[in-house]
N, C-alpha and C positions, 0 to 999 in steps of 0.2 A: 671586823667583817670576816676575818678568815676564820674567827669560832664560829658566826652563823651560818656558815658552808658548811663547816663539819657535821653539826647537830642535823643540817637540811639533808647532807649525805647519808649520816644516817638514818636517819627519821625513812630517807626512800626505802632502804633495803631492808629496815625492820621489818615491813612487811613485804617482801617480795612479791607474793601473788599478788595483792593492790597494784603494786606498782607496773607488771608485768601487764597485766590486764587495762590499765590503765596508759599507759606506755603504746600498747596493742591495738586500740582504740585509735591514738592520734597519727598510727601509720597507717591504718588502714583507709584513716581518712586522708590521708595526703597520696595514698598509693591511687586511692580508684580517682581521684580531682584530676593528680596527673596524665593518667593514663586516657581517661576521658577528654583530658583538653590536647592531649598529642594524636588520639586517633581522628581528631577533625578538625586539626591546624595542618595536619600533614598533606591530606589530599589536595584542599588551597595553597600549601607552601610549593605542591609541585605542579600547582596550575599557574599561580605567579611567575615561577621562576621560567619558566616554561615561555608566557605572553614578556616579559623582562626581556631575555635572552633572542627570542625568535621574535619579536616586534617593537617594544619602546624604546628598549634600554634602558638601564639604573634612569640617567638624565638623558635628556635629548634636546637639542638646540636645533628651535626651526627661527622660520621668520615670524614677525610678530601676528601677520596676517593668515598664517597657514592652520592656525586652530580653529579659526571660524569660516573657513575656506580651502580645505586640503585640495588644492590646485599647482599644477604645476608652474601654472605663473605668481605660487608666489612663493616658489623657489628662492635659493639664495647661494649668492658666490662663494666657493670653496677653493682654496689656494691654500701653499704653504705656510701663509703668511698667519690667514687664522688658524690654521691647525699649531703651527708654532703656537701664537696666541693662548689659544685653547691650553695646550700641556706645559706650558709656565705661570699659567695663572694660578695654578695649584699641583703640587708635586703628590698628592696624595691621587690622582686620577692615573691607572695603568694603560688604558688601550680606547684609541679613539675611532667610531667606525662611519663613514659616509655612506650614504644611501641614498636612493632617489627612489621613489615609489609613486605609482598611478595605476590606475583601471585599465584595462584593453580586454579587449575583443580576442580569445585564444581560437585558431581553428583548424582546421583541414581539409582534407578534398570536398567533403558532405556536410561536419558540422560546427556549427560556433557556440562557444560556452566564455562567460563571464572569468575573468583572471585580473588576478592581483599581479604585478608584475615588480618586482624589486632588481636594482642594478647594484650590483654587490661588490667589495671588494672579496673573493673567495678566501686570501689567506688569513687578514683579519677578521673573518666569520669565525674561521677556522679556530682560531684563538681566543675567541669568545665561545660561541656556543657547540664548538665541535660539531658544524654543519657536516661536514664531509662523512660522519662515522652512522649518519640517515640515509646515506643512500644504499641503496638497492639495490641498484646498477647501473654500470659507467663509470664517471668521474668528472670531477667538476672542472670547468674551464678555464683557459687563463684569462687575465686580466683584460686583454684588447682584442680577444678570437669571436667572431661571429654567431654563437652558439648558446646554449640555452638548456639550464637545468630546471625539470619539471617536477610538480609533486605525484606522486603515485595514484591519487584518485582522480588530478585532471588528464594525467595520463590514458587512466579506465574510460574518463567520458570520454577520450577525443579517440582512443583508439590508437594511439602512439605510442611509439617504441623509439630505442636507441635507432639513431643513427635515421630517423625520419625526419621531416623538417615540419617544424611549429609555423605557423602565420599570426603574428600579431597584428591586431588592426587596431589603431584609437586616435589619440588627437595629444599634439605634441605642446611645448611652450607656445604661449600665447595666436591659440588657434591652430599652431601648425598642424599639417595632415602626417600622420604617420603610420605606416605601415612595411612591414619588412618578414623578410624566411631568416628561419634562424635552425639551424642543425642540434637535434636533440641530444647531448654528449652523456645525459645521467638523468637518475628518476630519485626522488627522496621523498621516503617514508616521513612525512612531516610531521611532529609529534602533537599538535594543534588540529585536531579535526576537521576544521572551516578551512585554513592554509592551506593543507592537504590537498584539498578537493579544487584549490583556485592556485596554487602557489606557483608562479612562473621567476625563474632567476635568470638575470642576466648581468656578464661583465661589467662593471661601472661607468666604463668610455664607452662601452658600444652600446649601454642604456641614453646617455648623455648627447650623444651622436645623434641615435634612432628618436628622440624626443626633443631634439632641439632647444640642448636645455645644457649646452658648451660649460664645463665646468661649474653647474651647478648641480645642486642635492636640497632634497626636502628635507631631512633629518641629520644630525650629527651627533649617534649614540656614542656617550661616555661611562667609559665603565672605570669603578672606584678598586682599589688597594681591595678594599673591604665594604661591603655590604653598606654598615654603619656610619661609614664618611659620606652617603649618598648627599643626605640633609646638609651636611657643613662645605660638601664643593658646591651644590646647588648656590649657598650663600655667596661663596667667592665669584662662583661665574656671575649671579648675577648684577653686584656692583660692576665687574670688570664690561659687562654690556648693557649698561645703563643709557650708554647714550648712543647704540647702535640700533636697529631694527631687528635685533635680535631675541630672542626670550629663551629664558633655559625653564624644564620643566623637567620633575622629579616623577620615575614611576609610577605613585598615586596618585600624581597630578593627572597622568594622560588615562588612567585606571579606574577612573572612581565609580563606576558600575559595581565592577568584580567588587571591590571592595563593602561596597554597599551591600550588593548579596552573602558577601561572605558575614557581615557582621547580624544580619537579618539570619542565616540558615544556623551562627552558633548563637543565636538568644537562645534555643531550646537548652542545648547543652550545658550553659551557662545558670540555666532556672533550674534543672536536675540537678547543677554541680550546687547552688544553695542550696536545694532542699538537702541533698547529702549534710551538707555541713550546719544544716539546723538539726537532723537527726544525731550526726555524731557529737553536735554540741551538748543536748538534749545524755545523750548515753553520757559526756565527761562530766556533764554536773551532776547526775545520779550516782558517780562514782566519786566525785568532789564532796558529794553531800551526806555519804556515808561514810566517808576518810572523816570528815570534819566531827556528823554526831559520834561515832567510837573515840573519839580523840576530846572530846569535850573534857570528862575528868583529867585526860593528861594536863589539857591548856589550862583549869583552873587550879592543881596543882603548882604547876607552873606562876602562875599570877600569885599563887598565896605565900608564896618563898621570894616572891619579891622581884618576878623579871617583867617589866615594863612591856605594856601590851601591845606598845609600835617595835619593841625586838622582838616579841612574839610573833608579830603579823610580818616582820621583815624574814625570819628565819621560817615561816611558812610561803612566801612570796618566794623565796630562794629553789624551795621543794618544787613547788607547781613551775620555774621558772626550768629548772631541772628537767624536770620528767617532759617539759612541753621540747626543751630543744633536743632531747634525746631521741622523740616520738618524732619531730621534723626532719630530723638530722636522716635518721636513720629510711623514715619513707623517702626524703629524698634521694638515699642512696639507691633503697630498693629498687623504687620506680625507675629511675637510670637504668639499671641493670634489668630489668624486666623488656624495658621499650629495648634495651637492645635484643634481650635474646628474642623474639619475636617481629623486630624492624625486619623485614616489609611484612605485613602479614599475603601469602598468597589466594586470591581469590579463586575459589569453582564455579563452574555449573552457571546457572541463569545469573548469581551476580557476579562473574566474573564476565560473562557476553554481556550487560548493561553497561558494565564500567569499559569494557571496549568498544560496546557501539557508539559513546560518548566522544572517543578518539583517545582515552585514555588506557594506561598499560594497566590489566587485571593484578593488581596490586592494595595493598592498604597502609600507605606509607607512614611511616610516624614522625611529630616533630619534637626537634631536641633544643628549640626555644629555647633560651637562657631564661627570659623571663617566664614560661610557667612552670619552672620549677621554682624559682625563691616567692614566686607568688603567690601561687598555690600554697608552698609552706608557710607563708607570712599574712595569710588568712587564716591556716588552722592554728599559727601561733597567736593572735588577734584572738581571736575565739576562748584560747586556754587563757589568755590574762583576763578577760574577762572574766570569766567564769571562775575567777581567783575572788572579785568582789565579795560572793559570798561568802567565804571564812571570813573572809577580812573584817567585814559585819559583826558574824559569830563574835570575834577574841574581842572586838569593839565593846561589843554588849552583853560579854559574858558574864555573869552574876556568878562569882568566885564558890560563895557557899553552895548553891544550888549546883555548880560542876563538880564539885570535890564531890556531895554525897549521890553523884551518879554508880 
């Protein structure tokens, strides 16, 4: 095996130019795949992370009843006991966050607009999604103070500033009437568009309090070590709450829209990225197939001295094996280094005001996926072994006399 490395080693550099060009070919095709599939996994990776962070969480543990009914009676009891619970069921989970979430009435002297209202713990936000580094102005509140952080556009509609007082109006656990002034302590630029314009926060007791809803939470976001343990705690919490009224639910569980449209809006991408890879398939075997007829008289040389036509087709398999992970290798590197020098790309002019009137930052973010870079390489490498059949054929069926008096 290690003479039919040598012969395949050289056989490459014999011809250099073939091989350069041919070499040139399978990184170009792994450079524009990658790059293609980072500039439109990146804008979705930072609207996930974004809806993940500022609304699901990685998982979230409601009552069984709250997904077909987001109501605040069908809230659920939160104590030490299941938060204990919770963070020994699996060591792999870093930071656990309570929440209580409902509708209200936001308003003022003149007028009422529609609000989201969340009762937060601030320094657990803090530590998940760096709430605090959105605001605008002021500062967020303590834990049990009366007070209330706004988002910036329901600020615009109501006409509120620091240190004014907000009026919540709506309807508390099980029918209760609720309504309360709350001192406006801070304003955040909410990075979620729709948020923005409804986002009402409040301390987590004096949500609990004002809703009549005494130590209870609609949500209990858990967030992993790692991204990628999301799926395998999901598994642990949910034998550990098998027999409770509990349900834990995974990001794309509570997401499956986004999702849906994201995989609908990259079909195009994904059809342009085939066609590429039927063109540069198309370019490697017009390159495969002229390497192979100049090399006809070598191969039947070769067979007429006596070397058996499966270590021929091996020490040709070796060549093509060769030049295809050189051409992977090395686009993988490139495109790496490209998405970086380039990562964010910055938007101008009309699309850069589209991607902000969206609620997004005028940017064009890229993603560094692990998976589409060996994927994208392990479809142009798929492609080159293919496309190795036809020699293979060739030395198969090659009529010895007929090669020699080429």
């Amino acid at each position: 095996m290690k003479t039919y490395f040598k012969l395949a080693w050289r056989n490459i550099w014999r011809n250099r130019r073939r091989t350069l060009i041919t070499t040139s070919a399978i990184v170009f095709a792994v450079l524009v795949a990658i790059v293609m599939q980072s500039m439109n996994r990146g804008s979705y990776e930072v609207m996930i992370d974004r809806m993940v962070r500022f609304n699901t969480g990685y998982l979230q543990i409601q009552d069984y009843r709250y997904d077909d009914e987001s109501s605040l009676d069908n809230a659920f009891y939160y104590d030490e006991e299941l938060r204990d619970r919770v963070l020994n069921a699996d060591d792999r989970i870093e930071l656990i966050l309570p929440r209580i979430e409902t509708f209200m009435l936001a308003a003022n002297d003149e007028a009422t607009r529609g609000a989201i209202m969340f009762g937060i713990d601030p320094e657990k936000e803090r530590h998940f999604n760096d709430l605090d580094n959105y605001l605008t102005e002021g500062r967020f509140f303590e834990i049990d103070k009366q007070s209330a952080v706004i988002g910036q556009g329901l600020s615009n509609r109501l006409s509120l500033g620091l240190g004014d007082t907000l009026v919540l109006i709506g309807q508390g656990r099980f029918g209760m009437s609720a309504s309360g002034l709350f001192e406006i302590t801070g304003i955040v630029e909410h990075p979620i568009r729709d948020m923005n314009n409804q986002i009402v926060y409040l301390p987590l007791r004096t949500a609990q309090e004002f809703l009549s809803a005494d130590d209870h939470i609609t949500g209990l976001m858990i967030t992993p070590h790692r991204e990628r343990q999301t799926d395998a705690i999901a598994q642990t919490l949910k034998a550990e709450f098998t027999d409770d009224e509990l349900v834990v639910y995974t990001w794309p569980e509570l997401m499956p829209e986004i999702l849906e449209l994201m995989e609908m809006d990259l079909a195009v991408p994904r059809l342009l990225t085939v066609v590429l890879y039927v063109v540069i398939g198309f370019g490697f075997f017009g390159t495969v197939l002229t390497m192979t007829l100049e090399r006809l008289r070598e191969f039947g040389v070769l067979l007429s001295v006596g070397m058996q036509r499966l270590k021929l087709s091996s020490v040709v398999f070796i060549e093509t094996l060769i030049i295809s992970l050189i051409g992977v290798i090395a686009g993988i590197a490139l495109s790496w280094a490209f998405l970086k020098a380039i990562n964010p790309i910055n938007l101008t002019g009309q699309a850069a005001q589209a991607v902000i009137d969206l609620g997004f930052d005028p940017i064009l973010p890229m993603s560094f996926a692990p998976d589409q870079f060996y994927m994208q390489g392990l479809y142009v490498f798929l492609i080159v072994m293919a496309i190795f059949i036809f020699p293979l054929i060739k030395i198969m069926r090659l009529n010895i006399l007929e090669a020699a008096r080429k």
